[in-house]
N, C-alpha and C positions, 0 to 999 in steps of 0.2 A: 532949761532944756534946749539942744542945739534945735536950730531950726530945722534938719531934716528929720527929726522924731516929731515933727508935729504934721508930717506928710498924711495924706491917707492911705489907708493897708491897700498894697497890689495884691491880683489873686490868679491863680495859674490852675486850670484844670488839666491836669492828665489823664485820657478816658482809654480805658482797654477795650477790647470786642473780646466779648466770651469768655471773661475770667472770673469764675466761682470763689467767694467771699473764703472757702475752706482751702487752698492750694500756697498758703504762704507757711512761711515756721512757725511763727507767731501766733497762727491758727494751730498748729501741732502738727500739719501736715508731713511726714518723715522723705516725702517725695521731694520736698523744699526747699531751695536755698536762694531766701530771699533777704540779704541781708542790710540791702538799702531800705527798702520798703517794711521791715523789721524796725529800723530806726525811725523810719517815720510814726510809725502806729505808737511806738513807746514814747516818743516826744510829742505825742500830739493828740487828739482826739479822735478815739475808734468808734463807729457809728456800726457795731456788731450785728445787727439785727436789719441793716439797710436792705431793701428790697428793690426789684426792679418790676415795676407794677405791670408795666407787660413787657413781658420777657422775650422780645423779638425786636430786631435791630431799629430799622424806621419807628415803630410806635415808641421805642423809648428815645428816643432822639428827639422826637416832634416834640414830646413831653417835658424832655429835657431844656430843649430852648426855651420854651411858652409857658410852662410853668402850668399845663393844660394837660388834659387826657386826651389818651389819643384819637377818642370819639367823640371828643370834643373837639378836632380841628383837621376830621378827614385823612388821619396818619393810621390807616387798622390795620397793614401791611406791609411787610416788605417786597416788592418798594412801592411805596406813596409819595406822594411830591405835596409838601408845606407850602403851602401858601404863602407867599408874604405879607399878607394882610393879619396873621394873626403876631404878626413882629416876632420879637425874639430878644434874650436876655441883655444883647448886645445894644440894645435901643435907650433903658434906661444908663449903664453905665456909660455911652456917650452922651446923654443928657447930663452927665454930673460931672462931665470933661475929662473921664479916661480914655485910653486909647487902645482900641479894641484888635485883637488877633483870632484866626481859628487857625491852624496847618493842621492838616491830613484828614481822616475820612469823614465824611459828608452823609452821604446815603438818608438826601430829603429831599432830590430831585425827580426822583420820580422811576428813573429807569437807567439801567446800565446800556442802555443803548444810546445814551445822550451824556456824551461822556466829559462835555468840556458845558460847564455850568456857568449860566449867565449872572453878571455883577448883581443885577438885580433879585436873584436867587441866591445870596449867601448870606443870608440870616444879617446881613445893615452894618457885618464888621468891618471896619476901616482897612484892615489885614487880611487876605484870604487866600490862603494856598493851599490846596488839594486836591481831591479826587470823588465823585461819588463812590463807585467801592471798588474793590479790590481783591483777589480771594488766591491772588500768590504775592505772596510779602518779598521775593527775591526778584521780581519784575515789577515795580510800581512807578506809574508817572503821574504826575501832578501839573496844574497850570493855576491863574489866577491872579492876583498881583501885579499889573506890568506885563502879563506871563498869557497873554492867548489861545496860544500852542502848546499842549501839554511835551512834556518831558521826563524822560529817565531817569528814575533818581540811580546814583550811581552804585548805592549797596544796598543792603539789607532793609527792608522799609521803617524801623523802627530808627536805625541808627542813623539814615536816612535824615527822616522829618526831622529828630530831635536836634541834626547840625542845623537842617533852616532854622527850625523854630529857636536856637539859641541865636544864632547870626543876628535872625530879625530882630530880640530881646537888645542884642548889645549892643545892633545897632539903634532905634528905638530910645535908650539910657545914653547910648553919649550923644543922642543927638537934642535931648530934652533935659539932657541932668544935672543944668545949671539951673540956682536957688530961686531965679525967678520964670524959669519957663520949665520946671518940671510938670509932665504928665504922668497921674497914675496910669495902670496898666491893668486889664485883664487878659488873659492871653490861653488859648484852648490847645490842646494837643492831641492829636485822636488819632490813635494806633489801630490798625487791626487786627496784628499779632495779641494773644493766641488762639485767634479762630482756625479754625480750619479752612485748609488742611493742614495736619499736624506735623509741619516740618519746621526746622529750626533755621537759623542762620549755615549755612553753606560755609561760612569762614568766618565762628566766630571769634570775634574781636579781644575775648578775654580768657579763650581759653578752656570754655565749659560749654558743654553738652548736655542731653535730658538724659536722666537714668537710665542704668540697665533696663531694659523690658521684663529681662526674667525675675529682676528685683524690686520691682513695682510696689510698693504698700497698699491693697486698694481697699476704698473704703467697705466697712462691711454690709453695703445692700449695692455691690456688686454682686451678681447672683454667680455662685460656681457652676457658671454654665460654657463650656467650652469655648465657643465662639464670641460670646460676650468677654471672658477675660483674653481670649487670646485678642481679639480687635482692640481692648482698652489698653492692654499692657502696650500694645504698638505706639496707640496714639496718645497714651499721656508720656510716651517718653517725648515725643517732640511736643507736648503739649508744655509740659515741664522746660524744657529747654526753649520756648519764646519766653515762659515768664524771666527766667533766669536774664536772657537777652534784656526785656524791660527794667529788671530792676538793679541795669547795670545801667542805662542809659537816666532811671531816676539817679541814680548817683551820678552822675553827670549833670544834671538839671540842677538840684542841690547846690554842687563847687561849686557852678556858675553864678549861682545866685551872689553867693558868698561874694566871688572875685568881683561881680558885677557891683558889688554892694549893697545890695537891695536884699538880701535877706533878712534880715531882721524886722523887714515889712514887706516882708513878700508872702500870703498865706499858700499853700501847697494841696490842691485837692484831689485824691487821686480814687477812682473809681472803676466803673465798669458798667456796658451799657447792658449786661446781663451773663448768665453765667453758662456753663456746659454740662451736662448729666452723663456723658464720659462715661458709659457702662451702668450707671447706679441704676437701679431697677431696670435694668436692662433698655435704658432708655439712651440717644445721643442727641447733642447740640441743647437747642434750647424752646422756650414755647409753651414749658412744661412747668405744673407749680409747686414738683419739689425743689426744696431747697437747694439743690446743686442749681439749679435753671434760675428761680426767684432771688439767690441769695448773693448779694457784689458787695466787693470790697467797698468802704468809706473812708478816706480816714483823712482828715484836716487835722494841717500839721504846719511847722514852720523849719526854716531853715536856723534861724538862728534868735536870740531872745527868746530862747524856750521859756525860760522861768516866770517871763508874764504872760503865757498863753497854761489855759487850765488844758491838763493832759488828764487823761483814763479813757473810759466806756462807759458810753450813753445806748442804755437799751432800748431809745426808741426806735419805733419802723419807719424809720425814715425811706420817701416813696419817690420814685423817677420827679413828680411834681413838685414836692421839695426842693430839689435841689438849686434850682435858681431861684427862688426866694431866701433861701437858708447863703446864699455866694453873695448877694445884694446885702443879705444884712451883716457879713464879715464886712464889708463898707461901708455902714450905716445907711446904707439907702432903702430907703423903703419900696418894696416892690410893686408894681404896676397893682390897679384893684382888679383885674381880670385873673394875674394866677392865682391858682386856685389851692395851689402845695402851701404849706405850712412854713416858717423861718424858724430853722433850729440853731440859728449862730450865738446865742447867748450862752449857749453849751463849750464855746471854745473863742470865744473872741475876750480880749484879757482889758482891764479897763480902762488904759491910755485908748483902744480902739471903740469904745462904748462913747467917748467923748465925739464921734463923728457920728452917733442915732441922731436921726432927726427927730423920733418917733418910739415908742415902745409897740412890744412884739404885739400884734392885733388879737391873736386867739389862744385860747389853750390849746394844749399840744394835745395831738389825736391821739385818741386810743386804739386806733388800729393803721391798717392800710388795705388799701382795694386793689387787689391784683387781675387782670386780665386775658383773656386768651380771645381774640374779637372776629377770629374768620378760623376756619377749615384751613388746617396749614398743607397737606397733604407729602410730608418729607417724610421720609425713611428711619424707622425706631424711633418715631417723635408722637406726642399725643396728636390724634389726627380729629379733633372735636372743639369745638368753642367750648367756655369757661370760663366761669366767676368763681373770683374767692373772697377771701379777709383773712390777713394774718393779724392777730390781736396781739399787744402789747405783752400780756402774760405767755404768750408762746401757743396757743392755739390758732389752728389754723383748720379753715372749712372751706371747701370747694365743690363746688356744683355745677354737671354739664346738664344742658339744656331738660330743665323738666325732671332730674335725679340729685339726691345726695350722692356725693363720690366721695369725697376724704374728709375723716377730721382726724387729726394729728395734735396731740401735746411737746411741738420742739422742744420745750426746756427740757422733758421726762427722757423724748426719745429722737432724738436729734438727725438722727440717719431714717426715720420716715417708717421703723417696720411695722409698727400697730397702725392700721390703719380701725380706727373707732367708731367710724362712721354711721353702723348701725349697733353698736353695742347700746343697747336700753340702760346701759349705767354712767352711760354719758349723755343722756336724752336732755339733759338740763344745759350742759355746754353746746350740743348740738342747736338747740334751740337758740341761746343766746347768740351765737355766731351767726346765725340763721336769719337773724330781728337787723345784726350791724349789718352784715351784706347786704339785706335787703331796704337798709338807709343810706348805703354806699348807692346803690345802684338809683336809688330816685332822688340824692343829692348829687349829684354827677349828670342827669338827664340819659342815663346810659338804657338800653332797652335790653330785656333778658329774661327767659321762661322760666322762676324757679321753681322747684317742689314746696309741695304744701308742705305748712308749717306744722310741725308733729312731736 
């Protein structure tokens, strides 16, 4: 075998803001044309059931680097400021001599009024370029790096970053990619496109737009209530038309790899730090624990050597705290003993890459996930109350504000959320068992929370 197949797998996160697990084709969405990220999900492994355990920007972030919850490390809001005492994913893979990247948004410093973020504040990676946040994608400046003084990027924020973050990649590979000084790579990409506000690129680059509004497909627990569809129809046309933008710019990510050479050991992760409710039950943005809000894209994939990386759908709930143990073990590294997520890469790393485990995976795979709602958000057509849930493995899901039952849902039965079963006595047996896991989540977690008696 040549000597650079016995490299170890590099890994690339690509993370959206507010892109719902249901808005690609491949989901059957007809609003869709996603046909880079199409390719990814078919060559690669879909994590369909992936959850964003709290569904709100900072908390799933904090969670996302530390492999922690987010009341477990002071992130209950946006914005909170991370501490760097609880490190960050970026800590072990420089212990194992990769060479660490993040470009674009940030939003763990604490506040938009502190806008240029100190070296000591970006989570330990070698690479740092961006921005705490952002909330128009066609005026974005970034700093970091060599870089003090933030700057304008010069288009569109998506096509923007993605030229740094290739720049740095190729330069990074030719500056290390000879047989005795190559470094692996992990390397972060954080969009904020398609948050709102729901405008699209001003000139795009390929030629495409978001749907007609009056042509809209919208899902059926959009309520036909006037105001509700006519605001949705507005904004998922620009909401449609950033994804389209993104999943022109993953195809861009992709060639490069290719050109760059490194695909064939480059893993591809592409996500979402949660998702948008877009009109569904008359609700928008995010915070909320149906499934448009809870539910983000997963999907680990490769650019190239498809045939030794196992492809399909793994229905686990894989959870915000996941995810950097589940990236660490595409590398075979074993993760920190503090986080607390679970490692799901056995599900998609192919066996030339199993020869870099140091370790076999430590636990069974959970049966559910703990989802969160930790403060009073007080936003506009959003749920305005704290919140515990569990979405269970078989597709139930139970939620409860402070001191009540509020939902329980069978998604596999009814996937768009309209029975809500909560108090139907012909479910008092499921209610109850979702009732016993929540309430194991919450005293394994150290999390604190007033539920209703058990009934």
């Amino acid at each position: 075998m040549p000597e650079k197949e016995q490299r170890p797998p590099n890994v690339i996160w690509i993370i959206c803001d507010q892109l719902r697990a249901q808005a690609f084709s491949y989901r059957g969405d007809r609003n869709a044309r996603t046909p880079n990220i199409d390719n990814l999900a078919r060559e690669g492994m879909r994590f369909d059931c992936a959850i964003a355990g709290t569904p709100w920007c900072t908390p799933f972030r904090g969670a996302l680097l530390t492999g922690k919850y987010p009341h477990q490390i002071g992130t209950p809001r946006t914005p909170s400021h991370l501490d760097p005492k609880h490190g960050s994913i970026a800590d072990p893979f420089r212990e194992a001599g990769y060479h660490t990247a993040w470009i674009g948004k940030w939003h763990l410093y604490g506040s938009n009024e502190r806008p240029v973020i100190p070296e000591e504040h970006r989570g330990g990676f070698d690479y740092w370029m961006g921005y705490e946040n952002n909330n128009n994608q066609n005026d974005s400046w970034v700093h970091g790096s060599g870089q003090d003084e933030p700057r304008r990027l010069p288009g569109y924020e998506t096509d923007s970053l993605t030229d740094i973050f290739l720049e740095h990649l190729g330069g990074h590979i030719g500056e290390t990619g000879g047989r005795g000084d190559y470094k692996p790579f992990f390397a972060c990409l954080s969009v904020q496109p398609p948050h709102s506000p729901y405008v699209g690129p001003t000139n795009p680059v390929y030629g495409e737009s978001g749907p007609d509004p009056a042509k809209i497909a919208f899902r059926p627990n959009v309520p036909p209530v006037g105001w509700v569809r006519e605001k949705a129809a507005m904004d998922l046309s620009g909401y449609y038309a950033m994804i389209r933008n993104i999943d022109w710019n993953l195809g861009r990510i992709r060639n490069s790899l290719k050109a760059m050479g490194v695909d064939r050991e480059t893993y591809v992760v592409f996500f979402s730090d949660h998702g948008d409710m877009l009109g569904s039950h008359a609700q928008w943005e995010k915070s909320s624990p149906w499934e448009e809000s809870v539910g983000i894209p997963f999907i680990i994939g490769r650019t190239g050597g498809v045939s030794r990386m196992p492809v399909g759908i793994c229905d686990a709930p894989l959870n915000h705290v996941d995810i950097a143990p589940t990236t660490l073990g595409l590398c075979g590294l074993d993760p920190p003993d503090d986080m607390r997520g679970h490692d799901y890469s056995d599900h998609c790393r192919d066996a030339r890459d199993r020869l870099f485990r140091k370790s076999p995976q430590r636990d069974e795979e959970p049966d559910s996930a703990y989802i969160q709602q930790l403060v009073r958000k007080h936003h506009p057509h959003s749920v305005n109350c704290e919140w515990r849930g569990v979405v269970m493995r078989d597709g139930w899901k139970y939620v409860c504000t402070p001191g009540n039952d509020w939902l329980l849902h069978n998604t596999r039965e009814d996937p768009f959320e309209m029975a809500n079963l909560v108090h139907d006595e012909c479910f008092r047996e499921e209610r109850a068992r979702c009732h016993q896991r929540l309430e194991q989540w919450i005293k394994e977690t150290g999390d604190r929370f007033q539920l209703p008696g058990a009934s």
